[in-house]
VOFIBA-290796 format. One line per 5 residues: number of its first residue (from 1); their letters; for each residue x, y, z of C-alpha. Coordinates in Angstrom, 1 decimal, m for minus. Layout:
BEGIN
NUM = a = X,Y,Z ~ ... $
***
This chain:
BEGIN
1 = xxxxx = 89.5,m22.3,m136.0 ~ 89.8,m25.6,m137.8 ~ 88.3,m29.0,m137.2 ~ 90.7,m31.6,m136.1 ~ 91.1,m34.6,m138.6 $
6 = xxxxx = 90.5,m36.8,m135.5 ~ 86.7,m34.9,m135.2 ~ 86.1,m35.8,m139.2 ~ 83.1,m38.5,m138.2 ~ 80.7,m36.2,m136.7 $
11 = xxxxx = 78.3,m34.8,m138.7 ~ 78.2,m31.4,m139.6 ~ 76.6,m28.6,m139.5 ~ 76.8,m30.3,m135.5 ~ 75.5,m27.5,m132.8 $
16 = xxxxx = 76.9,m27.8,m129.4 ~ 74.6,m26.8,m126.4 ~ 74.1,m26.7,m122.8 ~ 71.2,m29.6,m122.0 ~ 70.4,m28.3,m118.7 $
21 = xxxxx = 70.1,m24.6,m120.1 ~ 66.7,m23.4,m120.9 ~ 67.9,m20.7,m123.0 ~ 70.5,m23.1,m124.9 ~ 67.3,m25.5,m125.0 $
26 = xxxxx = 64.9,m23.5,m126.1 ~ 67.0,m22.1,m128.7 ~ 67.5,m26.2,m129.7 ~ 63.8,m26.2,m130.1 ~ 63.7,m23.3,m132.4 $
31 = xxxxx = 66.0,m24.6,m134.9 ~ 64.5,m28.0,m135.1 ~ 61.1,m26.0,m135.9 ~ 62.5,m23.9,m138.7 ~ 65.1,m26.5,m139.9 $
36 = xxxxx = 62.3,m29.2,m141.9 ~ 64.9,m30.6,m143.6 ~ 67.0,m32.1,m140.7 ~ 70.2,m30.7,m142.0 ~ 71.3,m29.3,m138.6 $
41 = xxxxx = 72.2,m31.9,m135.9 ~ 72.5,m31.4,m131.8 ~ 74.7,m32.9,m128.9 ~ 74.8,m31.7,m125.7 ~ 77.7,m30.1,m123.8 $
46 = xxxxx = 77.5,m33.0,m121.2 ~ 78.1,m35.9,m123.6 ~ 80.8,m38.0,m124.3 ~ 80.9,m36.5,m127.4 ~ 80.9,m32.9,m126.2 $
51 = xxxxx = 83.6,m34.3,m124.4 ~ 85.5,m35.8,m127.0 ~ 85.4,m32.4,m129.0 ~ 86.4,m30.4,m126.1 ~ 89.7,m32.7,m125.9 $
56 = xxxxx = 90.5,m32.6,m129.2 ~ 89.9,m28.5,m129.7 ~ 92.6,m28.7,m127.0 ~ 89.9,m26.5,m125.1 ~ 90.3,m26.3,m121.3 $
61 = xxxxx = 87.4,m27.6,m118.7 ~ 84.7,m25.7,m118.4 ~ 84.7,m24.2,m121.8 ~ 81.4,m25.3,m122.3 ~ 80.0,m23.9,m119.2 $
66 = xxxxx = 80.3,m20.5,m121.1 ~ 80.1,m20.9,m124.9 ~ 78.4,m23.0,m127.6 ~ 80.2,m24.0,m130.1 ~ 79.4,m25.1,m134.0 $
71 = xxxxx = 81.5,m27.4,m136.2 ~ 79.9,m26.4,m139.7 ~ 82.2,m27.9,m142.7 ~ 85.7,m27.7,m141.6 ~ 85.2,m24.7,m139.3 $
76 = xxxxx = 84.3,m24.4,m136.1 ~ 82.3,m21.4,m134.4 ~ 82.1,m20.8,m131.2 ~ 80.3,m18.1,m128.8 ~ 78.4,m15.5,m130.9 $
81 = xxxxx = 79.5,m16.6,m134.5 ~ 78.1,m19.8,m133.7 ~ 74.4,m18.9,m133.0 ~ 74.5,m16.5,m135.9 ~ 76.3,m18.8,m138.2 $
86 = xxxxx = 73.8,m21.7,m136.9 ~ 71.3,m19.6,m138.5 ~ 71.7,m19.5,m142.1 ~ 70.5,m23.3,m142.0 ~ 67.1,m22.3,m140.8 $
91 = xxxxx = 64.1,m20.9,m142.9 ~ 62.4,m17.5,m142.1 ~ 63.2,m14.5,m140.9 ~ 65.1,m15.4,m138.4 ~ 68.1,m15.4,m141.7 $
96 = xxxxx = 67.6,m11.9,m141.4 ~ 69.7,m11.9,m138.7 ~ 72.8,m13.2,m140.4 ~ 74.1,m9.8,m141.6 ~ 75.3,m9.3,m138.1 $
101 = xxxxx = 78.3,m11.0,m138.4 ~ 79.7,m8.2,m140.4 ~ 79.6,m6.6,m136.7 ~ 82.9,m7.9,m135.5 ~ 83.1,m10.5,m132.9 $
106 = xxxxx = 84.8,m8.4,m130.4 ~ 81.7,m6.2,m130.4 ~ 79.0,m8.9,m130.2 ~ 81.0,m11.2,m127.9 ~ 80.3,m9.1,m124.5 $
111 = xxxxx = 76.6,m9.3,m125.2 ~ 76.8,m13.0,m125.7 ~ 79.4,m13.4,m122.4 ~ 76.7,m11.3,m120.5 ~ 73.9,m13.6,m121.6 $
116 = xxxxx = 76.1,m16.8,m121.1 ~ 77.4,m16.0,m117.7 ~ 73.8,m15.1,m116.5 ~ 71.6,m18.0,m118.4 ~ 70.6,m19.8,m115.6 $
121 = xxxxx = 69.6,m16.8,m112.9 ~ 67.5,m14.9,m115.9 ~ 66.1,m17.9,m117.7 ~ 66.7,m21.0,m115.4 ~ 68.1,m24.2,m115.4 $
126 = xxxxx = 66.5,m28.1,m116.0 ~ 66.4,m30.4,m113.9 ~ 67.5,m33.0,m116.3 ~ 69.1,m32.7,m119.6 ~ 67.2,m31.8,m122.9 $
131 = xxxxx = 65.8,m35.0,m124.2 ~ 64.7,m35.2,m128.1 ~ 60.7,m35.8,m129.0 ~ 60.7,m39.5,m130.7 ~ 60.1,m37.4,m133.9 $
136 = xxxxx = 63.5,m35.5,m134.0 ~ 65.7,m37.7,m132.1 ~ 67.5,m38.8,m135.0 ~ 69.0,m35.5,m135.3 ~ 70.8,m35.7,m131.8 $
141 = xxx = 74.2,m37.2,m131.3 ~ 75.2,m38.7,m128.3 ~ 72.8,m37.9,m125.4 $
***
């Protein structure tokens, strides 16, 4: 799918994730620690401008209670693609990964659907949203 005109601002690569997810937030943790070079940014789900996105993708309420979603150039990504495509702005191994997008989404998207719809029993849920260290909150949009 293609970025709205009216979503040009935001920076980009911009990952969208769920705040109160540990999995989502540990995997925002990840990134920051193999991403040095600040290219890829963060905003949670639960912001204004999650919610702003969400409005102008045209995508209903509660889309973000079950996907992620990416907005790398003018693409965006959203369930599966998004974490893999997420990836090739990261250093190490973890690129190795990438060649899995040649699996088809509709193949890898019931693994992510079973992950996403079971986050919270298997890995828990925050209290509070994910808040940034002092050191990388530059690279958060919006919290």
């Amino acid at each position: 799918m293609k970025l709205p005109a009216t979503l040009g601002d935001l920076p980009r690569p911009l990952y969208f994730f769920d705040g109160y997810c540990v999995l989502c937030s540990g995997f925002v943790a990840f990134c920051l620690a193999r991403d040095p070079a600040g290219r890829l940014k963060f905003a949670s789900t639960q912001s204004a401008v999650g919610r702003r996105v969400l409005a102008a993708l045209g995508m209903p309420d509660g889309t973000f209670e079950r996907t992620i979603l990416l907005l790398d150039g003018e693409d965006v990504y959203v369930r599966s693609t998004a974490v893999l495509r997420s990836l090739r702005h990261l250093r190490g191994a973890v690129r190795w990964l990438q060649p899995l997008l040649w699996v088809p989404a509709f193949l890898r998207d019931p693994l992510y659907d079973l992950v996403a719809r079971n986050r919270y029993r298997w890995f828990g849920r925050r209290l509070t949203c994910f808040a940034p260290t002092p050191q990388t909150r530059d690279r958060f949009i919006d919290l």
